[in-house]
N, C-alpha and C positions, 0 to 999 in steps of 0.2 A: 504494500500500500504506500504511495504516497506522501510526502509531510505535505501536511494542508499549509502549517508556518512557515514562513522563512527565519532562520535562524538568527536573523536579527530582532526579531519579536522577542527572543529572552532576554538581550539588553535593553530591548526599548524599555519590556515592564519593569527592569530593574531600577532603569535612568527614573521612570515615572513614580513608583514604590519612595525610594529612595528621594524624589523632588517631592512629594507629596509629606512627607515626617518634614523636611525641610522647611516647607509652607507651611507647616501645623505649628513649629516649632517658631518659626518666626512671626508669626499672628499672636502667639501664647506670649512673647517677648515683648512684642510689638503693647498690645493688651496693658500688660503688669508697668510697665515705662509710661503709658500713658497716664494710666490709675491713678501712679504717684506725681505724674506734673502739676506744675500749677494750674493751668489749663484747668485738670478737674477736679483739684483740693483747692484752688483759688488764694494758697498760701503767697504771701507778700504781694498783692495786687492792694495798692490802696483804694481803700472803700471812699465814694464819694458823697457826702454828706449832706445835709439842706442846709448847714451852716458849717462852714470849714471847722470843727473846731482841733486844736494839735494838743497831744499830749506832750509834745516836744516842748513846749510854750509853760503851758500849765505845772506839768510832771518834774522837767527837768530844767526848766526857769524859772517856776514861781516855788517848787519845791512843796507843789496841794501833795495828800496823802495819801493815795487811792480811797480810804474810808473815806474821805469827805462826800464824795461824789457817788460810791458804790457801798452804800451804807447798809444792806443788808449782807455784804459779802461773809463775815463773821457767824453768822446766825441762820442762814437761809440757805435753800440751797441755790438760789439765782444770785449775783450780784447785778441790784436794780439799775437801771438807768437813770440817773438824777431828777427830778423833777425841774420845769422851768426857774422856780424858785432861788433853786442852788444859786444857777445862773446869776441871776439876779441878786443875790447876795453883795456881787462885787459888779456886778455891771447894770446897778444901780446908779454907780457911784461913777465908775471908769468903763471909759470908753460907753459910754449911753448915748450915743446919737451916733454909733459909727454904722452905717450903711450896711456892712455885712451881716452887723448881729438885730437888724429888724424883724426876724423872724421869731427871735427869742423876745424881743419887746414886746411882737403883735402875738407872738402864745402867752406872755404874760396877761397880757389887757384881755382878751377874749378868753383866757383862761381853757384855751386847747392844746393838745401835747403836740409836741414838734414829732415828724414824723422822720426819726432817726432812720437811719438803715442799720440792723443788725448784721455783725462782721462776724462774729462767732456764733456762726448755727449749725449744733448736732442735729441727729436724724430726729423723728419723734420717737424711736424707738431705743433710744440710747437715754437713760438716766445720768446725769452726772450733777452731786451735790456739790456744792464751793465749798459750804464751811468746813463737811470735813477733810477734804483737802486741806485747806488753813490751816487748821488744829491740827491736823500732822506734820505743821515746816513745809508747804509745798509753798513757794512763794510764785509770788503775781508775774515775774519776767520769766520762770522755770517753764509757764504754759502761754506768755500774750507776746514773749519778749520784751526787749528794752523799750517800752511806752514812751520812756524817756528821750526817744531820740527819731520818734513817729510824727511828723509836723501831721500829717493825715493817719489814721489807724488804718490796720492793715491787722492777716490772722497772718502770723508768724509761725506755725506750724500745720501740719495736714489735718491732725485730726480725725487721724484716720485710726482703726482699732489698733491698726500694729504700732501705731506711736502711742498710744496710752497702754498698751499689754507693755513696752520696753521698760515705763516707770514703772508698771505694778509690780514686774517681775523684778526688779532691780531697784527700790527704793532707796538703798543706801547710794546710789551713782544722783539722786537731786535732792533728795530732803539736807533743808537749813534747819539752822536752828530759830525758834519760833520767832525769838525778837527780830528776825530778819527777813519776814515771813514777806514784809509789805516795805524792801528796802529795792531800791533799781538800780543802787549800787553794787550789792553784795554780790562777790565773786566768790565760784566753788574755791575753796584753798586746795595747795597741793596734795593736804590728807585729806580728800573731801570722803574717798570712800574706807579711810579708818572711822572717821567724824560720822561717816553716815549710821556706818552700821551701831555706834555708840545710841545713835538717834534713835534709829531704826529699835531698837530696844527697849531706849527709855520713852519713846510717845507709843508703844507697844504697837507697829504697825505691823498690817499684816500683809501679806502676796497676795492678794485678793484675783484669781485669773478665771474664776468660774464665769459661765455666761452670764447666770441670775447675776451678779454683780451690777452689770449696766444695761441689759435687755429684761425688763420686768415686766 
């Protein structure tokens, strides 16, 4: 009988088998590279605002104290968005007629909220409390970055599960200590992971990496 193939049909299926794992593999590549760009974590795009306001300005020129402004942060698991009021505390007085902050003047008299744009949004399906982050030494630049030096806010990290499983799993590589919790200063020192694990003991924190953790 015959060969129905020409014996070049065994390398072709070979070239093709073998092209085919190569396109799988390069899609699956392609895919994971994406995941984590900014593009789809939106990490360091700054957010643009209805009223410019800079943490740069505020944070690391007028030296406010993150509680002033995010005054539930301690106690709740949100830290709030200030009310126009805050505002108004100081630009009452300063800077009150300057053109870019009429929006805060006309929310103050109408007594309507300025409509911020949130920069740090988890899924709805993700739980995550602030205060006890706080109460364990996670400090504010560990998770928002240096605010201090943000003229526009921006999310400084992905945000994504496999960056909050690295702290959970490894707590002694960011927890401070607590006085330094809300410093924009404070740098890990060179024993930061003798210092942690010290931490890591005495606020008795735990690996926390089960799902119910943050999918409830």
């Amino acid at each position: 009988m015959s060969q129905i193939f020409h014996p070049s049909t065994n390398t072709f299926s070979r070239v093709s088998i073998f092209g085919g794992l190569f396109i799988i593999a390069f899609l699956v590549w392609a895919w994971a590279e994406l995941n984590e760009s900014t593009y789809a974590t939106r990490a360091k795009v700054p957010v643009q605002q209805p009223v410019p306001f800079s943490h740069e300005h505020h944070v690391g020129g007028l030296g406010i104290d993150c509680r002033y402004c995010h005054t539930s942060v301690e106690n709740s698991s949100f830290a709030n968005i200030p009310p126009t009021k805050t505002c108004m505390n100081c630009h009452s007085q300063i800077w009150n007629r300057a053109p870019m902050l009429e929006p805060v003047r006309d929310s103050f008299r109408t007594d309507t909220s300025i409509r911020w744009i949130r920069v740090h949004d988890l899924p709805d399906y993700v739980y995550f409390n602030h205060s006890i982050h706080v109460a364990k030494g996670v400090g504010c630049t560990t998770c928002h970055g240096q605010v201090n030096r943000m003229p526009l806010m921006w999310q400084e990290n992905s945000l994504q599960m496999s960056w909050c499983l690295d702290c959970h799993r490894h707590p002694e590589r960011f927890v401070r200590p607590k006085s330094e919790v809300f410093s924009v200063n404070w740098q890990p020192p060179p024993n930061q992971l003798e210092m942690g694990r010290e931490l890591v003991k005495e606020y008795k924190i735990q690996s926390l990496t089960s799902c119910s953790t943050c999918h409830r």
